[in-house]
C-alpha positions as CSV (number, residue, x, y, z in Angstrom):
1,X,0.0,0.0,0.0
2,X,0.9,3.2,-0.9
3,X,0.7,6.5,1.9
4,X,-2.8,7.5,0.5
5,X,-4.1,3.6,0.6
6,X,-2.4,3.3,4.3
7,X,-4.0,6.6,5.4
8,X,-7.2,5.1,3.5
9,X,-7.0,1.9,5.5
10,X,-6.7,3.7,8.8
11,X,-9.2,6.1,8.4
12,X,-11.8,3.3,7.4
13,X,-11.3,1.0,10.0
14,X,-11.7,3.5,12.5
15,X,-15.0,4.9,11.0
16,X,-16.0,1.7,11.2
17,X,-15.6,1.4,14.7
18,X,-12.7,-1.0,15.3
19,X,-10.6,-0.5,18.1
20,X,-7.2,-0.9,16.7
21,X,-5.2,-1.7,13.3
22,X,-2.3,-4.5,13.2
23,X,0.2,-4.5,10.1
24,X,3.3,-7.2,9.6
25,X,7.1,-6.0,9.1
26,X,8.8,-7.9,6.1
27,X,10.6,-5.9,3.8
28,X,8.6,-2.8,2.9
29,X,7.8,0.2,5.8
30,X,9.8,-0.3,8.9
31,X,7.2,-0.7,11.4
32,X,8.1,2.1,14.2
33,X,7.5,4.9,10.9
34,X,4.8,3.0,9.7
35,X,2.9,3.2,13.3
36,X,3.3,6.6,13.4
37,X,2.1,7.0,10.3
38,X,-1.0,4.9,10.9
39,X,-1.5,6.9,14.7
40,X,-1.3,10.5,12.8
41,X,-3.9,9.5,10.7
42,X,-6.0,8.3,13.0
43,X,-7.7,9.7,16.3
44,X,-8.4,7.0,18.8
45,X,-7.1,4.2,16.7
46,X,-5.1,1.8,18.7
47,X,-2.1,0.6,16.0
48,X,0.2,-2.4,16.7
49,X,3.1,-4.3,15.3
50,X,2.0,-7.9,14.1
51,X,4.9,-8.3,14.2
52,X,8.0,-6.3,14.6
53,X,11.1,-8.6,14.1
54,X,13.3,-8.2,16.8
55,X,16.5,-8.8,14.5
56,X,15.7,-5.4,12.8
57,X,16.5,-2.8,15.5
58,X,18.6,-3.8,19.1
59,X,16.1,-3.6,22.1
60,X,17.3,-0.2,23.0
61,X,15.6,1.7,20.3
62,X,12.7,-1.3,20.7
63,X,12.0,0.7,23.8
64,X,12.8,4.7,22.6
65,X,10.3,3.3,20.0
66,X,7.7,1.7,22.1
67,X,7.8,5.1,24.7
68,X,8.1,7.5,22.6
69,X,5.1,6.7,20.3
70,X,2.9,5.9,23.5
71,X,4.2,9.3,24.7
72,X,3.6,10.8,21.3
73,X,0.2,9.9,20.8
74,X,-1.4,8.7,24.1
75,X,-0.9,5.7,24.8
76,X,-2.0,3.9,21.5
77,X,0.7,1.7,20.0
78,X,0.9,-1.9,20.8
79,X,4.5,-3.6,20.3
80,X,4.0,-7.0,18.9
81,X,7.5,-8.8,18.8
82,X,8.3,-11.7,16.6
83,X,11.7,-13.8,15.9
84,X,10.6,-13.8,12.3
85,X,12.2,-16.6,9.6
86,X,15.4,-17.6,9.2
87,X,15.5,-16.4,5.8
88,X,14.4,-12.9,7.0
89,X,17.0,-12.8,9.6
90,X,20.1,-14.8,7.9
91,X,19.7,-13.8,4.1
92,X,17.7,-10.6,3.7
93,X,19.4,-8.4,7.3
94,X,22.9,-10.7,7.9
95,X,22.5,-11.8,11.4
96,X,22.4,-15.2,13.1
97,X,19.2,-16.5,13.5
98,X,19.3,-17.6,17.3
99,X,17.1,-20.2,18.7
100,X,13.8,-18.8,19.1
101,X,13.0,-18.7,22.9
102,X,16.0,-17.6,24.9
103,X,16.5,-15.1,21.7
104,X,13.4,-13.6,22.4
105,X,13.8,-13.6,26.2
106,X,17.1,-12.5,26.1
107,X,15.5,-9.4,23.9
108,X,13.1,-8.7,26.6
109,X,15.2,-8.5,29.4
110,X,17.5,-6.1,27.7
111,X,13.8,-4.2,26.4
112,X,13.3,-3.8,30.2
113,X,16.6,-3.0,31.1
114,X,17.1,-0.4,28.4
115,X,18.6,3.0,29.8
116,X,17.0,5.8,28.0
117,X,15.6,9.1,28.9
118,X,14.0,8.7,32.3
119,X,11.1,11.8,31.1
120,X,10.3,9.1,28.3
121,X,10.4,5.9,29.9
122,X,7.5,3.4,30.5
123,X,6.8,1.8,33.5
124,X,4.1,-0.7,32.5
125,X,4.3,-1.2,28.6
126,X,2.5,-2.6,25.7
127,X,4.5,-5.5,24.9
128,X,3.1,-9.3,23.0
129,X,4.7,-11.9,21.2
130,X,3.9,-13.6,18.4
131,X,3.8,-17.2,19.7
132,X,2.8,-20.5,18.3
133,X,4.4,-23.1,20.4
134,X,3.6,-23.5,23.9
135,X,7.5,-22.7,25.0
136,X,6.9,-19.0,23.8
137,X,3.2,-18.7,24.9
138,X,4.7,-19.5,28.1
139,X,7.0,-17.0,27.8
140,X,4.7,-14.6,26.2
141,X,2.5,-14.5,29.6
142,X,5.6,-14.4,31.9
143,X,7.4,-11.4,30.3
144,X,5.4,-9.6,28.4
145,X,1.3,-8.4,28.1
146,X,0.2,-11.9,25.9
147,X,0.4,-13.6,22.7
148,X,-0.5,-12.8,18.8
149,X,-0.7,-15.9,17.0
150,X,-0.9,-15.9,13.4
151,X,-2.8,-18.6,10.8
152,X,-4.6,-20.5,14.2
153,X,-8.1,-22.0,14.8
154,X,-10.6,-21.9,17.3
155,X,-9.2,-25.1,18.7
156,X,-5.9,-23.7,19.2
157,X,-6.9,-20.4,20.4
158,X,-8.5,-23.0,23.5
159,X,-5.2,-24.7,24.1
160,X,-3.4,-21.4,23.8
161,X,-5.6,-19.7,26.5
162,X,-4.8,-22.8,29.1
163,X,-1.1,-22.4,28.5
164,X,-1.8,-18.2,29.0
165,X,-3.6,-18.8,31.9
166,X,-6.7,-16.5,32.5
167,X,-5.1,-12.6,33.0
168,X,-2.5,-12.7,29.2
169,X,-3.8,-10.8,26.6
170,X,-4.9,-13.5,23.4
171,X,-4.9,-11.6,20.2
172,X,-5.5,-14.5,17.8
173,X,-5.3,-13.6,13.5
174,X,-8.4,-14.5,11.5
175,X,-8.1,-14.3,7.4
176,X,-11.6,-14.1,5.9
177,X,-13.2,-14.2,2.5
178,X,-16.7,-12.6,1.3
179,X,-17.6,-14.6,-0.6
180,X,-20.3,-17.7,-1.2
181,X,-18.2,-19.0,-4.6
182,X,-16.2,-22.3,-3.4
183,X,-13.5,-22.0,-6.0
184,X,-13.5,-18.2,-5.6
185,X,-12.6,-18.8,-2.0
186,X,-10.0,-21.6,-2.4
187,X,-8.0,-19.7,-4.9
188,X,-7.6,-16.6,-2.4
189,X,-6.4,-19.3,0.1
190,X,-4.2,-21.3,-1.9
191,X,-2.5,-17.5,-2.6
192,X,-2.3,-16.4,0.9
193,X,-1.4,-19.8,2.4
194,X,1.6,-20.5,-0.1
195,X,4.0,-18.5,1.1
196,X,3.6,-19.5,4.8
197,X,3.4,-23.5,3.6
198,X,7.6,-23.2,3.4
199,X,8.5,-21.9,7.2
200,X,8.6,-24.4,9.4
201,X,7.7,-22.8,12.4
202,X,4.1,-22.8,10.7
203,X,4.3,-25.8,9.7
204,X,5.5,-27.4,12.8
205,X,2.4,-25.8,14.7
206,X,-0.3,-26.8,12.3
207,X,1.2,-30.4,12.8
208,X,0.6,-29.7,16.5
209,X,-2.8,-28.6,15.8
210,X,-3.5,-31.9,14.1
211,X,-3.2,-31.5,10.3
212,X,-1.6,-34.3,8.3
213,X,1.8,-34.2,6.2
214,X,-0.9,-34.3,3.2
215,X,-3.1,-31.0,4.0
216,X,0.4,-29.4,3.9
217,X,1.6,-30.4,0.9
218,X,1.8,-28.5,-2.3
219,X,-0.8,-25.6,-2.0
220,X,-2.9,-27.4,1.4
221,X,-5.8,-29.2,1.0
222,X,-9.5,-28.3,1.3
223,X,-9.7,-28.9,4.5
224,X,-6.5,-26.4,5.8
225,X,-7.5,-23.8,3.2
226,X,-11.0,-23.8,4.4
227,X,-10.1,-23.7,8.4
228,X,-7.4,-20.7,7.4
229,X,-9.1,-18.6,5.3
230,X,-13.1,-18.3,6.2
231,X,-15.4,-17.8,3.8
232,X,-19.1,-17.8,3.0
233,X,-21.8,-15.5,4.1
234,X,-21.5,-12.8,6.7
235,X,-23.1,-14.6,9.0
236,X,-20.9,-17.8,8.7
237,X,-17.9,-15.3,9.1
238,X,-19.1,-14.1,12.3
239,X,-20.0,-17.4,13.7
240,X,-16.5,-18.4,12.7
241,X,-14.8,-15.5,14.7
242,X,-17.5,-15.7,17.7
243,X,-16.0,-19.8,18.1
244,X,-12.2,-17.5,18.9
245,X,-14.0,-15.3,21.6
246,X,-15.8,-18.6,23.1
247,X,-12.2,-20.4,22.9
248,X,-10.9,-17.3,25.3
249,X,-9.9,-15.1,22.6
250,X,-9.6,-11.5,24.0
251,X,-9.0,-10.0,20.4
252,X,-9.7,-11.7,16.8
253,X,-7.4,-9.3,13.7
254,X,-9.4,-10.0,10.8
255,X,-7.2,-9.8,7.9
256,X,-10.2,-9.1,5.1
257,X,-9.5,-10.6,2.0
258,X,-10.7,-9.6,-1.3
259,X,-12.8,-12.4,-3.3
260,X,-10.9,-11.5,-6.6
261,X,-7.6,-12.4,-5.5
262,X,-6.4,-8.4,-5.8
263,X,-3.9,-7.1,-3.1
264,X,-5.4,-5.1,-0.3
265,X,-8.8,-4.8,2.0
266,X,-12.2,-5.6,1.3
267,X,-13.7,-2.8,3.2
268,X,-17.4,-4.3,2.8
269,X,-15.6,-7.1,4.9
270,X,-15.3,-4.8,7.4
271,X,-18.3,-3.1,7.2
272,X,-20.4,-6.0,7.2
273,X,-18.1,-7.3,10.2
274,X,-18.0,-3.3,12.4
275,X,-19.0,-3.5,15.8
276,X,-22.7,-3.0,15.7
């Protein structure tokens, strides 16, 4: 998305009355001048990192950029940490991809360690992790606020709220599709889906969550492209994000697909979807 889309996006979902916007770090904006992008064009918006990876920027400025933006613009930025892939971290910045869980405690302790301006400081900040595994949910509700897992179901988001425990945050990710066309539907998802299909941290916890070897293979089968991507009527949608909330959900980020397989929002999505 370009500035005006981004700007277009923001607006939107807060005229729609959602309480907060998520975007990803890969390659494009870097996500602390992307958030404050997203905050200035917003007015009560909350906007958070799904996720930033922590192998882009030492946990020093993690935390000059978490304060200062809360500071900034009251309180409304969400830091969602990641470790990312190896091929983000090794080929694409140059570092050493370290194993997951102490790397991403180790970032946190030095996060809350961090000696910056004493004016700008936070006490009690906005800090989740994106965590699949129950190793990093477990960390995710000792050290930090909660968990954003990405590409779960309803049955996960249970498990994942026993690990929690009752008092983490549980921002689970939901992609839908408008749409009542089968084929329609399945071709957005084989899209979306095949470029997560290669990481094995995915991978490894959609095993977990009792897929086969064969609804991974190739572009997934019916049955993963259907329980990753939900589609159908408005009402099918909603009952599909209501089974997160009843699972102990505290959040549900709809990513809002567009039926014709074209980059971007489908703001009737969100429309039909807006807090009524």
């Amino acid at each position: 998305m370009d500035r005006e889309k981004l700007a277009l996006l923001a607006n939107n979902v807060e005229k729609f009355g959602f309480g907060s916007l998520w975007f990803p770090e890969a390659t494009s904006f870097e996500s602390f001048s992307l958030a404050a992008y997203l905050l200035a064009n917003s007015n009560k918006l909350i906007v958070g990192t799904g996720i930033a990876n922590i192998y882009a920027r030492d946990a020093v400025t993690s935390a000059q950029g978490h304060d200062g933006l809360n500071a900034l613009f009251k309180n409304r930025f969400i830091l969602g940490l990641g470790v990312s892939h190896v091929s983000f971290v090794e080929e694409i910045r140059g570092h050493k991809f370290g194993k997951p869980v102490s790397s991403m405690s180790d970032y946190l302790e030095k996060l809350g360690n961090a000696d910056i301006d004493p004016n700008l400081r936070m006490k009690d900040r906005n800090i989740i992790l994106a965590a699949l595994g129950p190793r990093m949910l477990e960390l995710a509700a000792a050290k930090s606020k909660g968990a954003i897992p990405y590409s779960v179901t309803p049955d996960y988001t249970a498990k994942a709220r026993e690990i929690l425990g009752p008092e983490a945050w549980l921002c689970v990710e939901q992609k839908v599709c408008l749409t009542n066309i089968e084929s329609e539907a399945r071709n957005v998802a084989r899209k979306q889906m095949g470029r997560y299909l290669r990481w094995p941290n995915y991978l490894n916890n959609w095993m977990r969550m009792g897929f086969k070897e064969a609804d991974l293979e190739g572009h997934g089968s019916s049955k993963f492209l259907d329980a990753m991507v939900c589609w159908g009527s408005e009402k099918r949608i909603m009952s599909y994000l209501e089974e997160h909330f009843s699972s102990g959900a505290d959040h549900v980020v709809v990513q809002a697909l567009q039926p014709d397989g074209m980059e971007g929002t489908d703001f009737s999505v969100l429309q039909a979807l807006a807090p009524k």
